[in-house]
C-alpha positions as YAML, in Angstrom:
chain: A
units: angstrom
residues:
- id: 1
  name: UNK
  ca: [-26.67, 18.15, -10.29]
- id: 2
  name: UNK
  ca: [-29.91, 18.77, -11.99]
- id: 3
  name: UNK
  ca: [-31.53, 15.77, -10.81]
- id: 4
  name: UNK
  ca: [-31.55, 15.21, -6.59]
- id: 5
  name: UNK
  ca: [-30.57, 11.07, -6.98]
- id: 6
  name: UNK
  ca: [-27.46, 12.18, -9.12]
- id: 7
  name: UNK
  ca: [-26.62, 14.36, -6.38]
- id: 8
  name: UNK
  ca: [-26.69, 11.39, -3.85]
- id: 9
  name: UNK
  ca: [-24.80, 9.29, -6.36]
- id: 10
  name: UNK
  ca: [-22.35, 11.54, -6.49]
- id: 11
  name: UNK
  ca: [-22.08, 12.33, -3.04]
- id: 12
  name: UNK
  ca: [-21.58, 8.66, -2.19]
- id: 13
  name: UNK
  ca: [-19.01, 8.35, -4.86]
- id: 14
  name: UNK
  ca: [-17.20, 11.37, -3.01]
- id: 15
  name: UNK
  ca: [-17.41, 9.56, 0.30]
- id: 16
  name: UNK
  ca: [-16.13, 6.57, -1.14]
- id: 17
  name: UNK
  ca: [-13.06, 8.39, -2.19]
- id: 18
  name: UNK
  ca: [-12.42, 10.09, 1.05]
- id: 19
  name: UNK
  ca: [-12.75, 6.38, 2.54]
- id: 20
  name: UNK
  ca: [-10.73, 5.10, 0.41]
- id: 21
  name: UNK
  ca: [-7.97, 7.12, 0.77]
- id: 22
  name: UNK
  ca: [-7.97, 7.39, 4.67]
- id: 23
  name: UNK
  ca: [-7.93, 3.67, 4.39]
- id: 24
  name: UNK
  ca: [-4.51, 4.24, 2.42]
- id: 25
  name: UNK
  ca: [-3.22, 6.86, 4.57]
- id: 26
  name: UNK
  ca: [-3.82, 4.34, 7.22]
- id: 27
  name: UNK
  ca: [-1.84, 1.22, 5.98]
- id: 28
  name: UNK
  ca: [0.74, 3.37, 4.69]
- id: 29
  name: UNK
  ca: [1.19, 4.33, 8.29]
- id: 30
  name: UNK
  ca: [1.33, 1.22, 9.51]
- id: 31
  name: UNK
  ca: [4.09, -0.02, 6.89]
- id: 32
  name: UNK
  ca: [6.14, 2.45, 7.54]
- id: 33
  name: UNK
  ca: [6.03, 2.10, 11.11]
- id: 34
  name: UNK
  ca: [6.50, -1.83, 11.21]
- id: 35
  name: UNK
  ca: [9.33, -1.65, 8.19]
- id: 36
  name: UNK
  ca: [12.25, -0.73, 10.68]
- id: 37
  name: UNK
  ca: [11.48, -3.71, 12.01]
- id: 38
  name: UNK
  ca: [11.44, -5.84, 9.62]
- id: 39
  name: UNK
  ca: [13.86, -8.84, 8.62]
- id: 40
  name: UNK
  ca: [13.50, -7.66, 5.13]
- id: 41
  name: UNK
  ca: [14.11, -3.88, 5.89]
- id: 42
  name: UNK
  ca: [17.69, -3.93, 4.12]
- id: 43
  name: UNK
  ca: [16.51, -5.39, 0.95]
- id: 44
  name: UNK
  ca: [13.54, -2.82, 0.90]
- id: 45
  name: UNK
  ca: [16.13, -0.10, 1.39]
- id: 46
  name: UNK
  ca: [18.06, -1.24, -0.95]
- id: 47
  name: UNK
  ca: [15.16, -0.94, -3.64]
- id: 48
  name: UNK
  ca: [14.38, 2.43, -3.04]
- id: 49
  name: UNK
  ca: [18.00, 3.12, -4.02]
- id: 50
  name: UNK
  ca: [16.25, 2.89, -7.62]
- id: 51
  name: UNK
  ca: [14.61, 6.36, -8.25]
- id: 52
  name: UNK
  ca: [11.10, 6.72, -7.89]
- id: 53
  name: UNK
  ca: [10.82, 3.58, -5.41]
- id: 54
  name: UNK
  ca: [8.87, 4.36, -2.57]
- id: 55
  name: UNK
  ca: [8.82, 2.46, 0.83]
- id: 56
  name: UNK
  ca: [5.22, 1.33, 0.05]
- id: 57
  name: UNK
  ca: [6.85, 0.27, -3.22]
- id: 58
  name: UNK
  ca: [9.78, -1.81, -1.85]
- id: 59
  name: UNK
  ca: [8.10, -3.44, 0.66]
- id: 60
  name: UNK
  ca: [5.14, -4.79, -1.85]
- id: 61
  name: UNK
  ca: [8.15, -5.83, -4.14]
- id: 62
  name: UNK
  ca: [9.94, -7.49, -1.40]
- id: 63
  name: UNK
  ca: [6.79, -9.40, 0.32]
- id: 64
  name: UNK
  ca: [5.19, -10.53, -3.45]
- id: 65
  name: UNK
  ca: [8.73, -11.54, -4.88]
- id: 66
  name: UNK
  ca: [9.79, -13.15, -1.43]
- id: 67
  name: UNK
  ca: [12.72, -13.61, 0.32]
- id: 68
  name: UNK
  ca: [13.74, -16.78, -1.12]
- id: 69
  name: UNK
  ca: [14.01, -19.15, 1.70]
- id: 70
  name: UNK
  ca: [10.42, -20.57, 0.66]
- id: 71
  name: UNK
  ca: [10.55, -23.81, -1.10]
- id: 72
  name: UNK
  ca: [7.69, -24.48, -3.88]
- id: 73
  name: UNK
  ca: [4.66, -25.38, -2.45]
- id: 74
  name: UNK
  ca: [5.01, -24.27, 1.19]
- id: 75
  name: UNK
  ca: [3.34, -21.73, 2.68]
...
């Protein structure tokens, strides 16, 4: 970088990346690892039937559609 704050800008923004995506590796791990587990594991299997659905996928499906046994307005 021509200028030495762009190269700290963009040497934070790298960091941030990196971060980021350790923090993804991370919770991935721990999905997958909980997911046998789970109550909901057959439904979430059952989505990744579909091509292109990963686990990661069919488990956020599962957990923001629910599992139907919640009435309205309970939490």
């Amino acid at each position: 970088m021509p200028h030495p704050a762009q190269q700290i800008a963009l040497q934070e923004y790298i960091h941030s990346v990196e971060a980021s995506t350790e923090r993804i590796d991370r919770l991935t791990e721990q999905i997958l690892k909980l997911l046998p587990t789970w109550r909901l594991a057959p439904v979430v299997s059952a989505l990744q039937a579909l091509r292109g659905v990963a686990p990661t996928v069919a488990s956020t499906m599962v957990v923001e559609v629910g599992d139907g046994l919640r009435t309205p307005g309970s939490l």
